[in-house]
C-alpha positions in Angstrom: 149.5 89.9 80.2 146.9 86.9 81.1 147.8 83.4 79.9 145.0 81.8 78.0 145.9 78.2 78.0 148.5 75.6 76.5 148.7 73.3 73.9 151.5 70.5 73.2 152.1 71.0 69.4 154.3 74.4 68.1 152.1 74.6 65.2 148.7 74.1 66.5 150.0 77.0 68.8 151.1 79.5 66.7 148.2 79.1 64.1 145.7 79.7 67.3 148.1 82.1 68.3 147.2 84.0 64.7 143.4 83.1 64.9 143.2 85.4 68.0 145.4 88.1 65.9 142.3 87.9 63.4 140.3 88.4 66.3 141.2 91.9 67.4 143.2 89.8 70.4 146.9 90.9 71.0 148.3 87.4 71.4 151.6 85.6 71.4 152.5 82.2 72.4 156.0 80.8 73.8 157.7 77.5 74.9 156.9 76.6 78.8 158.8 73.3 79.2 157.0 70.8 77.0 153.9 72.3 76.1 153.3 75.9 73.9 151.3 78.6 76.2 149.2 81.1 74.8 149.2 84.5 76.1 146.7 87.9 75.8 147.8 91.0 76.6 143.8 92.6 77.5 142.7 90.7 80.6 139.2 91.9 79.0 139.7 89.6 76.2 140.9 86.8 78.4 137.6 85.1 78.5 136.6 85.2 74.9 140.7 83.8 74.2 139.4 80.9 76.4 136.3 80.1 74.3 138.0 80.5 71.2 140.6 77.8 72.7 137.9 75.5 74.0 136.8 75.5 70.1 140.1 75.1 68.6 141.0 71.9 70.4 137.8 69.9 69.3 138.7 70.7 65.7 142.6 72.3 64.8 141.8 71.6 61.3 138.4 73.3 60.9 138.3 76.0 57.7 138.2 79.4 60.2 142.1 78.2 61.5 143.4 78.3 57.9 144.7 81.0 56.2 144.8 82.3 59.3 148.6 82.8 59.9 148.6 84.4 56.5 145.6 87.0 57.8 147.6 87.8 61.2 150.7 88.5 59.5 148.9 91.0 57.4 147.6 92.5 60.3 151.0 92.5 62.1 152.6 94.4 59.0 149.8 97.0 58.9 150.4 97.3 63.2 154.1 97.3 62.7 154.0 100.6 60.0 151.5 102.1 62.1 153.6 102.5 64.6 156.9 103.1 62.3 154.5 106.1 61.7 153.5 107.1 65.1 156.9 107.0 65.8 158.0 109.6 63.2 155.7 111.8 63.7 156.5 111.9 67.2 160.4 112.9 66.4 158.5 115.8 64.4 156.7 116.5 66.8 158.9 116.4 69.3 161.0 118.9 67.2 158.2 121.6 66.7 157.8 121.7 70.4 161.3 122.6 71.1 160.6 125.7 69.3 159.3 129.1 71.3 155.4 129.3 71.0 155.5 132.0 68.7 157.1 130.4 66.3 155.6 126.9 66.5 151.9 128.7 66.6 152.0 131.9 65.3 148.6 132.2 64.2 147.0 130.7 67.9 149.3 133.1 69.7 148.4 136.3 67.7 144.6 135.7 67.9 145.3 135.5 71.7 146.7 138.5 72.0 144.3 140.6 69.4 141.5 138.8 72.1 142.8 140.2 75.2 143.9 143.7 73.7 140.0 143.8 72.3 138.7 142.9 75.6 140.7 145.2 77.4 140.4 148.0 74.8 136.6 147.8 74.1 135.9 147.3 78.1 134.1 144.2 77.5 131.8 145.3 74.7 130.7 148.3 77.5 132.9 151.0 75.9 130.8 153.7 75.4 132.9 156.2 73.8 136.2 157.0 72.2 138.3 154.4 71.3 136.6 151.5 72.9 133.7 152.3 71.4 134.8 152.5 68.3 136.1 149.0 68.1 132.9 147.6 69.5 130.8 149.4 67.1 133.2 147.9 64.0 133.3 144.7 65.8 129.8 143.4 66.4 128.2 141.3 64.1 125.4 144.1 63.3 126.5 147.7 64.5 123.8 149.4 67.1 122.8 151.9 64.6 122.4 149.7 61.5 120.2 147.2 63.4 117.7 150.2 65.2 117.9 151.6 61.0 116.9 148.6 59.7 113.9 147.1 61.7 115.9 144.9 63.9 117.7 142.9 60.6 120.7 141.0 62.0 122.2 141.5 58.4 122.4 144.5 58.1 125.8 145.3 58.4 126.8 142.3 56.6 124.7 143.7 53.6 126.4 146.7 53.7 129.5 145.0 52.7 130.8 144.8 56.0 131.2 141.1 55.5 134.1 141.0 58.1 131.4 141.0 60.8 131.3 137.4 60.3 133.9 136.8 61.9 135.2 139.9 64.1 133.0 138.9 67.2 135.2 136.1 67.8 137.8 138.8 69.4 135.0 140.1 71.9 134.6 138.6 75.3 132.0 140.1 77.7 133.6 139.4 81.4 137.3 137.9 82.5 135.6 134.1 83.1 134.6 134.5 79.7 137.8 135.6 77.8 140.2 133.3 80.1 138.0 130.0 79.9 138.0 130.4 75.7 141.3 131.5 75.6 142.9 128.0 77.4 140.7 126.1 75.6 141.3 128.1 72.3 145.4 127.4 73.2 144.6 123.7 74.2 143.2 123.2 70.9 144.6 125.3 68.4 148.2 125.0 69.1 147.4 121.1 68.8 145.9 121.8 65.5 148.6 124.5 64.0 151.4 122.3 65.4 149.9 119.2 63.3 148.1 120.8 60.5 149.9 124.0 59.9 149.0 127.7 60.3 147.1 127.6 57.1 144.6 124.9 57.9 144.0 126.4 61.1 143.0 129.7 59.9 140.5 127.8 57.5 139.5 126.1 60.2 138.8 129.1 62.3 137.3 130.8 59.5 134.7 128.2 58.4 133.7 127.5 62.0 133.3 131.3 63.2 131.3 132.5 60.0 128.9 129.5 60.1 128.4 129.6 63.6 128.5 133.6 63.8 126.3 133.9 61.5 123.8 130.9 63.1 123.9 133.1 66.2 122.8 136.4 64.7 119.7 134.9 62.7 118.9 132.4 64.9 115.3 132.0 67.0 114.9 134.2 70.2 113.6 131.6 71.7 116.9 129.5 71.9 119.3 132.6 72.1 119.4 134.3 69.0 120.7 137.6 68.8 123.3 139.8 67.1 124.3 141.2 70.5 126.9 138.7 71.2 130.6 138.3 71.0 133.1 135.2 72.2 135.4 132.4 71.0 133.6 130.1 71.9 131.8 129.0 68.5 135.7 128.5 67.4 136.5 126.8 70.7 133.8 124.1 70.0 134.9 124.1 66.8 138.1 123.0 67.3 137.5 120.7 70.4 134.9 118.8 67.7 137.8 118.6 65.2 140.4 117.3 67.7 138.2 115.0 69.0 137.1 113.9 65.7 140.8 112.9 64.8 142.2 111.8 68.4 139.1 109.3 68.8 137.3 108.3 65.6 140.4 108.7 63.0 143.1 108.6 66.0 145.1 110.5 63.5 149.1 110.2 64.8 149.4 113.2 67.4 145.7 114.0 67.9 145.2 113.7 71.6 142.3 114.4 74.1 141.6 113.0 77.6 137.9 111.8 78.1 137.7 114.4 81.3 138.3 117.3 78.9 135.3 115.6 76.6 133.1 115.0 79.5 133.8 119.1 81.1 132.8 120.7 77.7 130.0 118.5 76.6 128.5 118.7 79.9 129.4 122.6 79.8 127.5 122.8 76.7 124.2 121.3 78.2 124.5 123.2 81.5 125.0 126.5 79.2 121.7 125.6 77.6 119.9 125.6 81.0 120.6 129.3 81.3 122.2 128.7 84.7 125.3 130.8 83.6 123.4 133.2 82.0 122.7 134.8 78.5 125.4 132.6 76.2 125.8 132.2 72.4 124.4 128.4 72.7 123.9 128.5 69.2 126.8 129.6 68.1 128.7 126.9 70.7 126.4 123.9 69.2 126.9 125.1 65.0 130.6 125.7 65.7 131.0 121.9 67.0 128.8 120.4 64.3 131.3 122.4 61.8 134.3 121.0 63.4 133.4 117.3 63.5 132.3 118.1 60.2 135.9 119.5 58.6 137.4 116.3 60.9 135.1 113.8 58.6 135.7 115.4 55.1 139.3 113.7 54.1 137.3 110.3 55.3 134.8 111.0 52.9 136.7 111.8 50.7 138.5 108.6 50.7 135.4 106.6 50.1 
């Protein structure tokens, strides 16, 4: 709290006081013997308080200052129920939270779990018989023999009517790096998500952003990537981390949260992964899954309009 300056009349104060409300400026102003001092709560907006003051003094009466007091106590309302909000949805929150995992996230926990017993069970997409195999050869976007019998069509299986290829790969992780990076990102976000949104929307969520980017992936270029050979969460995990970020920061939707070093680690692991540095990854599947994210985040605004 930085104080911006004084001025000897109550009045004069507190409409200033409410022309920096109008601003954007979290001020207040308060009695300091015989004159009224004005105070800012962002030091960053201390020097643009002072300018505004400068102003206010050659003219108190000029247009801009009235109505003024009427605007700021608009704005002060809409503040106030914002955080009556904020502060509900935090006692919900807080409530789901006190709940065991399982039952607060049912659906982020089970996908978990079906992505480490497929991992483990299909030896990392290497499986090469029994079991193993079998769940790689029904997992994979196109199945070995369907792609060799049909020219090298990433499609194939899909036209088959095997349209849960679409989205099957997501359960497939090729070394332990791979499955245990996705999978704390996948529980960073999608807890956040199914706590908030519900199990439902989550599952949509999941679903749009695994069959658009899956699919992406499979019929994409060569030259950037494309293949059917692939498998991973990581399509999802950019889709959620788009989603979440698109309601912590541009909405900042009540319990939305995301630090700017988690943005900065996976935006800048999305451009080293497109260097080839870590090797053959799904980059188009990583950059479709986050513009289908940001994209479900954005809807309900459109909506709106």
């Amino acid at each position: 709290m930085r104080q911006v300056g004084s001025l000897p009349d109550q009045r004069e104060a507190e409409r200033f006081t409410a022309y920096l409300i109008t601003l954007g400026i979290d001020a207040h102003t308060e009695q300091d013997q015989q004159q009224w001092a004005i105070w800012v709560r962002d030091e960053d907006q201390l020097d643009q308080a002072r300018i505004s003051l400068s102003q206010f003094k050659l003219d108190p009466d000029d247009s801009r200052y009235r109505g003024a007091e009427r605007s700021a106590e608009v704005i002060r309302r809409e503040e106030s129920q914002r955080r009556a909000a904020a502060q509900r949805n935090m006692i919900e929150m807080r409530g789901r939270w006190n709940r065991p995992a399982a039952g607060r996230t049912p659906l982020t926990v089970t996908v978990i779990l079906l992505s480490i017993l497929v991992t483990i069970f299909g030896e990392m997409g290497k499986a090469q018989q029994g079991f193993g195999k079998t769940i790689n050869d029904q997992l994979f976007f196109c199945s070995p023999a369907d792609y060799i019998t049909s020219n090298k069509n990433p499609l194939a299986s899909l036209a088959q009517g095997e349209l849960w290829r679409a989205v099957t790969p997501i359960f497939m992780h090729l070394d332990w790096f791979h499955i245990i990076f996705n999978m704390i990102m996948f529980f960073q976000f999608g807890a956040l998500v199914e706590s908030i949104k519900g199990t439902v929307r989550l599952a949509g969520l999941m679903l749009a952003t695994a069959v658009v980017s899956n699919i992406a992936q499979a019929v994409g270029p060569e030259s950037l990537g494309g293949t059917p050979a692939f498998g991973g969460m990581s399509g999802v995990v950019y889709g959620l981390f788009g989603y979440v970020w698109v309601k912590s920061t541009f909405q900042q939707e009540p319990g939305f949260y995301m630090t700017q070093g988690t943005v900065i680690i996976l935006i800048a692991w999305l451009f080293l992964c497109m260097t080839g540095a870590v090797g053959p990854v799904a980059n188009i599947a990583h950059v479709v899954g986050l513009v289908v994210g940001m994209t479900v985040a954005y809807v309900p605004s459109f909506r709106r309009r």
